[in-house]
N, C-alpha and C positions, 0 to 999 in steps of 0.2 A: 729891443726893449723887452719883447716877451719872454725872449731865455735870461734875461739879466732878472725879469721877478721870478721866472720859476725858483731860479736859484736863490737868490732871498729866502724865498717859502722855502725851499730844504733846510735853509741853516735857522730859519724859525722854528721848523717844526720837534727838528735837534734839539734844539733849546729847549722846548716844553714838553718835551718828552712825549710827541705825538704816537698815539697807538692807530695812527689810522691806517687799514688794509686795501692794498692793491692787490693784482690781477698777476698769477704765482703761472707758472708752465704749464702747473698740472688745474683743476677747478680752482675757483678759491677756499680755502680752506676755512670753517667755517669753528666758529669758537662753540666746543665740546665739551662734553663731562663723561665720559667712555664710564669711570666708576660707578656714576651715579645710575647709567644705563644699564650697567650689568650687574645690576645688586650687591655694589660693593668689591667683585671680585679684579684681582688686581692681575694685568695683561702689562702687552706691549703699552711703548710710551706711544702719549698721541699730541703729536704736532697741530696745534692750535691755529699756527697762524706765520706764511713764509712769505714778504713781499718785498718790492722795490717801491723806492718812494723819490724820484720819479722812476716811472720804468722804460723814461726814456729820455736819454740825453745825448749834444754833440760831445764833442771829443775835446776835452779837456776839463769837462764840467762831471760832477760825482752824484751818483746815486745812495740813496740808503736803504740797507738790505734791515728790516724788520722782522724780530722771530719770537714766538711764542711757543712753551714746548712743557707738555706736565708727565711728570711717569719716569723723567728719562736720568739714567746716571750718568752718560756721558752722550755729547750736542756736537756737530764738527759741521762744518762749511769746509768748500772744498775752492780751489781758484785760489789759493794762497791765503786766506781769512783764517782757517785751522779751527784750535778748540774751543766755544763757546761757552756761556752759562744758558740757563735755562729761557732766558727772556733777555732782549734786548735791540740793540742795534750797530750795525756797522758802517763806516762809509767805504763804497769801492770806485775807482777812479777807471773803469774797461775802457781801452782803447777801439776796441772794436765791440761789436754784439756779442754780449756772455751768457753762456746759461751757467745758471750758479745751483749747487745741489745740497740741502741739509740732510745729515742722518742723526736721528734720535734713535739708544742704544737703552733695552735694560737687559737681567736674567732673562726676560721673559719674549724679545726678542727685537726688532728695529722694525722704525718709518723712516721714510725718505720722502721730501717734498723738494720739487726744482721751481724757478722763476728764472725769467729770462731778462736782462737789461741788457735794451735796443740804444744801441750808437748811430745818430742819425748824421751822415757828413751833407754838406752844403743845403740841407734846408732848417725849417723850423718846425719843433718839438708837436707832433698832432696832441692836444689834452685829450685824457682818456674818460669815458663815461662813467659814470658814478657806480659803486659796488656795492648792491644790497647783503648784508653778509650772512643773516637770518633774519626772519619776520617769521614771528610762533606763536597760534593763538594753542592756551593751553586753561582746560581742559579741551580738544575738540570736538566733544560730544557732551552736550549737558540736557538737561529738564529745565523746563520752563521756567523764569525766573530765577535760576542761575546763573554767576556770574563768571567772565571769561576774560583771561588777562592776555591781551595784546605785548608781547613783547620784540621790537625791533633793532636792527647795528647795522647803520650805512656808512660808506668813506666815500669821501670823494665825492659829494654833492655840496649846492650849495644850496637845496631847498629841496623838504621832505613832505610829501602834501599826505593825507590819510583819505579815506574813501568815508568812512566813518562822519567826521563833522568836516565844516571849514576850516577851514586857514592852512595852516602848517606844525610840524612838530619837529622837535629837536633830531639829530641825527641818530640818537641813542636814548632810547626810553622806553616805557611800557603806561600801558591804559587799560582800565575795568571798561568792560561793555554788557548791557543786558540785552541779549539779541530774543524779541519774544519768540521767532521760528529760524527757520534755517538762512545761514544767510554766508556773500563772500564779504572779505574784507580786502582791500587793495592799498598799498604804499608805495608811490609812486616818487622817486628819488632823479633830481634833474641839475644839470652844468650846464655850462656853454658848448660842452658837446653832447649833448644829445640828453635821455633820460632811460630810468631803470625802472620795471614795476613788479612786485612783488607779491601775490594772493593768497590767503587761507582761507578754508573753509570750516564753518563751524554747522552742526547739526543738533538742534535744537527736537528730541523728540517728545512726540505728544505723551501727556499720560494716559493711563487706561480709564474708560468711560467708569465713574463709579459703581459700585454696587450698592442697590439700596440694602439696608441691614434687613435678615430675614427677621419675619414676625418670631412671638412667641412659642418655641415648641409646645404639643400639647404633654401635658402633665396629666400621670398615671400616678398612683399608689406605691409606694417606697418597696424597695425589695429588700430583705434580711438574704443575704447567699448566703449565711450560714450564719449562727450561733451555737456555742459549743462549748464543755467543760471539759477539763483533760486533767485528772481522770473525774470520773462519776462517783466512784466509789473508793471512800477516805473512811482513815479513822478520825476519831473525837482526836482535835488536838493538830490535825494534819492539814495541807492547805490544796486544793487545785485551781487551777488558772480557767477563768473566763475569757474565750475570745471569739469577736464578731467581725462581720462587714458588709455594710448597709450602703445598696443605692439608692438614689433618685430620692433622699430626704434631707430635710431641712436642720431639723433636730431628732437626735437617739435620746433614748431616757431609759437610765438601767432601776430597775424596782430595788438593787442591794446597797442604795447611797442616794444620797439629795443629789440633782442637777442634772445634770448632761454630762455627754462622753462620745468621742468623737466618733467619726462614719467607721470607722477600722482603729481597733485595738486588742487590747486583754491587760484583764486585771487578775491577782492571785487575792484568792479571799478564802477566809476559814470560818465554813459555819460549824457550829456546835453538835446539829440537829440533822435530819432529812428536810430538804428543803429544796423549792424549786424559783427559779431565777425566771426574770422575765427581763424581756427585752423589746421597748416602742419604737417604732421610727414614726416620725410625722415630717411631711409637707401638704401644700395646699390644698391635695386631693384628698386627702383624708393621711388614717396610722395605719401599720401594720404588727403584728405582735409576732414573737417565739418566745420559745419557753425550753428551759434544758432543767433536768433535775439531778442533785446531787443527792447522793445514800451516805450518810455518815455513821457509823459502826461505836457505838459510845465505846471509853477506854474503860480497862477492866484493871480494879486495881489490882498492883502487882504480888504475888504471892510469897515473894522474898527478896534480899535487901539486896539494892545493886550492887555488881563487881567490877571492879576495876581490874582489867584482863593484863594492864601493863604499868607502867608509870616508871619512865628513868633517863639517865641524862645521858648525851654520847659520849660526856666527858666527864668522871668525877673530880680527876685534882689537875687545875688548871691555873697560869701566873694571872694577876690582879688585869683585867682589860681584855682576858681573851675571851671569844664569844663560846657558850653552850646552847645545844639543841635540846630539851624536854619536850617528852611524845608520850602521850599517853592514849590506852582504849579501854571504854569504860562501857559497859552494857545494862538492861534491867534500871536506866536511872534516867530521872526526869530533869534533872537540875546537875552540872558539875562545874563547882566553883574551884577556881585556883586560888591561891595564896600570895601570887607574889603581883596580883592584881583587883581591882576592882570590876564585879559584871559576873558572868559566867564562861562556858567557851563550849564547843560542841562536845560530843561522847568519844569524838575521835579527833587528834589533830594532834599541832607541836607548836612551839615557839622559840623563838633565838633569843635568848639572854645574854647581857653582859654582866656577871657581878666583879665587885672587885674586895668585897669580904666573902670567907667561909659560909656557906648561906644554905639552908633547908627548905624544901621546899616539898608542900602538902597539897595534893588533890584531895579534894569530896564530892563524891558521889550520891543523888539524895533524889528519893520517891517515897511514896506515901507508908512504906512499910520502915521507912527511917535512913540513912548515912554510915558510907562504909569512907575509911580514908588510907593514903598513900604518903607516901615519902619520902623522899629523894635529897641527898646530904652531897654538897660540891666543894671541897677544898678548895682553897683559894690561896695561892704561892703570893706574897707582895714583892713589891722593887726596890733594889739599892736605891741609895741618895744618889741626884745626876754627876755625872763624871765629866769631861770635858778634856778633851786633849788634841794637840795639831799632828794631824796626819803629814810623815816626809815625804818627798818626792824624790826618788830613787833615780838619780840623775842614769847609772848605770844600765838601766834599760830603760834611758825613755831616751827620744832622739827624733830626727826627719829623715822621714822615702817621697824621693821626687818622682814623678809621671815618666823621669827617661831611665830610672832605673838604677838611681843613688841611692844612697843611705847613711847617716851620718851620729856618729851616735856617743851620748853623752854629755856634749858641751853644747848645741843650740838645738831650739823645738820650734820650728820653723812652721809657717802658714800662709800659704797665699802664692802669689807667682814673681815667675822676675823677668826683664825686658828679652830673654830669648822667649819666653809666652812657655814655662815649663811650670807648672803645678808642685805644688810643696804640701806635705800632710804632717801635723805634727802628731808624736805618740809618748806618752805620761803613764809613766807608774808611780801609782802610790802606796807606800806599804800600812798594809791595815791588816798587819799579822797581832798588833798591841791588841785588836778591840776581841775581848773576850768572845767565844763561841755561845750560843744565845743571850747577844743584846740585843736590846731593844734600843733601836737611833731616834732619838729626837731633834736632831736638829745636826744639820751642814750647812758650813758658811764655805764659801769659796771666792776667792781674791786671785784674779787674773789682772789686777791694775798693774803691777808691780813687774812690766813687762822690760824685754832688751833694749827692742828698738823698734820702732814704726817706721816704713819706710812707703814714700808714694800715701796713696788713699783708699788702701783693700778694703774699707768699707761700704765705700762708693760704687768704684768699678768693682766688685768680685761680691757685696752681697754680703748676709750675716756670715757669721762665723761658727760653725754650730761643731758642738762635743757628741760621742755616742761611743758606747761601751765597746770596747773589742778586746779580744782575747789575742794575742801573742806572743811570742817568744822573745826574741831580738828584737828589734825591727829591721827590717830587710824588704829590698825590692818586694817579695811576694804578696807586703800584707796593704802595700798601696793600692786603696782601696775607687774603684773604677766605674761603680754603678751609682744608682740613685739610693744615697742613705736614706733609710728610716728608722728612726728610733731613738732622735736627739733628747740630751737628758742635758744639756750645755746651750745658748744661745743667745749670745751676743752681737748688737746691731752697730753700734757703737764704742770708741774707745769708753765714756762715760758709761754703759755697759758695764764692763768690766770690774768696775769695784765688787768688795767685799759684799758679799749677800745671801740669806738662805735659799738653798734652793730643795723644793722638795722632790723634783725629776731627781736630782741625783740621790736626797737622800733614798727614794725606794730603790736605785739603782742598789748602793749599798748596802743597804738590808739583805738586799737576796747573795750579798757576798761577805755577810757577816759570815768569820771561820774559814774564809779564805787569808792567804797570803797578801794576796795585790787587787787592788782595783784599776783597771786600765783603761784608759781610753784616747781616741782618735781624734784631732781637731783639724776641719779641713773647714774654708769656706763654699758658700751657695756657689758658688764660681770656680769651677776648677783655673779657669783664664780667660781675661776679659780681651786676650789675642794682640794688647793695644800697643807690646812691645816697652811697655813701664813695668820698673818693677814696685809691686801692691804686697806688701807684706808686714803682718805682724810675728817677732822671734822673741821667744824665751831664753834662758840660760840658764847653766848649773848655779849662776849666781843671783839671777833675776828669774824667779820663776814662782809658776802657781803655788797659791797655797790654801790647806782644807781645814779647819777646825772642826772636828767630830763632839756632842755632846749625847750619850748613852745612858741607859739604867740596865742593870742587871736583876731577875728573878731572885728575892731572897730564900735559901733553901730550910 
């Protein structure tokens, strides 16, 4: 009767998909988190959990081999079971006592854990004692009145008792505990054969005896470590800096402004006259004073009328929108105002102008003897009305160079890869010999919708699709390009992407090849190959292919 319900209970346990762990060749193996212990860094796989469920039957009655296995890319059992998944179960029917052996495999290297199921002839099945599998008090060290989570996983019992309170607890659980000092805990796990018991220990340390807070320090007189003008000696008209830094007070009070002002500063201030600063500190013990004096030299007025030493632009005749630099140095003058602003500006300096009419421009120079003035005249070139025209694409050198060393050229502009896992680069010439020698580009639309054919999902697997200028001849093996681009002026994520659109990456591309012949460039995606053995590709043709609209102005001469 007792092997007829063991066996029952197996084909129960099947059923409900029991996780419960027996007693393996090797310890029992204890359920791990290896990642979480070694900060993330990823190793060998680690075998969770390898048992027999029962691990021990007579001879015609079956065992189930139970596994648990995290990390691993490939799981094998050996005794004729073969390749596994990562978790599960099997039934084995041993005619005699088998040891049974799993290996967990990754890059990073292989476990192997054995269990043995026992074939018992002419008696009856001994039941095995219950398997505590962990019991983990975590933190196990805390302060007083912190709290500590009991976490426990028994198999194979029919009743879990706790050291903690009465009664009993489930086979799998966890419980808060406020332990005030140091203390064990015990879980003690029992069947009909016998029991299991299990202890942590938690440490509980005291805190350190308080300290009473020290009295009041005694309080001294504020210290000035310095007060200071830099420099001492100005003319009328001129500024120098005040700075200090004050201990052990409460409030500073500077004598050259209403209020307060902090323990450590400086301030720039322009007295008229000779004059001397004073500077308080106070706290509770009383103030402290310093005192610094400044000598100010009155201005003497000047004997003749300022000169202006320079005044002129880096550029006189310029087209409408390009920038000019005006620099001018001017001496003997109290005041120099420009013209092409409201305010004044120093004796010496410049500014970046844009005009887009012929424009004059006056400096004045001015002190008490009167205004000297300057003048400076900028042509100004204006622009054609916009122009607008579709740039061709010169099928004859644009074409595809694959990764083994093809090249194909004039009829398709290929992108992406095909299921031998080879790489395709597509390369465009446009001819932009029509756009006259200094224009000026306002606008590029570019229309990649209007494609061959799509073939698989190269946006998926293989990533955007990104353009970037290259200079070449033919295209040929050599100009398949092999490193990490930089310098996309093209990028599309999507077929939806691809529509018509301005784009200003290309148009400065552009610009810098106005007055050239051709604009050329390389379309290769983020993905050289996504290895997956499909082929992921987007192809152009002489007949379905990109296209550019240029809109331009010309300098009127």
């Amino acid at each position: 009767m007792k092997k007829l319900l063991l066996s029952i209970l197996v084909v129960l346990a099947l059923a409900a998909g029991c996780t419960c762990q027996g007693v393996t060749e090797e310890s029992p193996r204890e359920i791990r988190n290896d990642a979480a212990d070694s900060g993330g860094v990823i190793g060998p796989p680690v075998i969770e959990l390898f048992a027999p469920r029962p691990s021990s039957i007579i001879p015609g009655e079956y065992s189930v081999l139970m596994w648990s296995v995290s990390g691993a890319t490939s799981v094998s059992i050996d005794q004729g079971v073969g390749d596994v998944g990562s978790t599960g179960r099997a039934a084995v029917f041993p005619k005699t006592t088998t040891l049974y052996t799993l290996t967990a495999s990754n890059t990073h290297g292989t476990d192997t854990a054995r269990t043995r199921v026992i074939v018992i002839v002419g008696q009856e099945i001994p039941e095995d004692k219950p398997v505590i599998v962990n019991f983990i008090a975590s933190p196990a060290t805390i302060s007083p009145g912190q709290p500590v989570v009991l976490n426990w996983n028994v198999s194979n019992a029919s009743t879990v008792t706790p050291s903690w309170k009465t009664g009993t607890v489930p086979l799998v659980g966890h419980e808060i505990v406020f332990p005030p000092v140091s203390a064990h805990y015990t879980i003690t796990a029992t069947n009909q054969a016998g029991s299991t018991q299990a202890t942590v220990d938690v440490t509980v340390s005291q805190a350190p005896p308080a300290v009473p807070p020290a009295g009041p320090p005694d309080v001294g007189l504020p210290t000035i470590s310095y007060f200071k003008a830099d420099p001492v000696n100005i003319n009328a008209g001129q500024s120098t800096v005040l700075s200090w830094n004050v201990l052990n007070a409460t409030e500073v009070t500077p004598s050259w402004k209403k209020g307060t002002v902090p323990t450590k500063g400086h301030e720039a201030v322009s007295p008229v006259a000779n004059v001397q600063y004073i500077l308080t500190a106070t706290n509770p013990a009383g103030s402290t004073q310093a005192t610094v004096n400044v000598i100010v030299t009155p201005a003497q007025p000047p004997a003749e009328l300022p000169v202006i030493n320079s005044f002129k632009a880096n550029l006189e005749n310029i087209v409408a929108g390009q920038e000019i630099i005006l620099s001018w140095d001017v001496s003997n003058a109290t005041t120099v105002t420009p013209s092409w602003k409201e305010g004044t500006v120093p004796v010496k300096g410049h500014e970046v102008l844009t005009p887009w009419v012929t424009s004059e421009y006056t400096l004045t120079a001015t002190n008490q003897a009167g205004s000297t003035q300057a003048k400076v005249k900028v042509m100004v070139t204006q622009w054609s009305p916009q122009k607008t025209v579709d740039i061709p694409l010169v099928s004859s050198e644009s074409g595809t160079v694959t990764s083994n060393g093809f090249s194909l050229l004039d009829s398709f502009f290929m992108a992406g890869d095909t299921f031998e896992n080879v790489s395709y680069q597509a390369f465009l010439s446009f001819d932009i010999s029509g756009i006259p020698a200094g224009a000026k580009i306002k606008d590029v639309v570019i229309d990649f919708s209007d494609y061959h054919q799509l073939e698989g999902n190269p946006f998926n697997s293989l990533g955007c699709i990104r353009g970037y200028p290259q200079e070449y001849g033919m295209p040929d093996a050599g100009d398949f390009f092999v490193g990490v681009p930089l310098g996309a002026i093209i990028k599309y994520c999507s077929v939806g992407d691809m529509a018509a659109q301005s784009d200003l990456d290309v148009l400065n591309a552009l610009q810098t090849k106005v007055g050239s012949p051709r604009l050329k460039i390389r379309l290769q995606f983020q993905t050289k190959t996504d290895a997956n053995g499909n082929t992921d590709m987007v192809s152009w043709s002489k007949w379905h292919h990109p296209k550019m609209t240029v809109t331009y102005i010309l300098p009127v001469l």
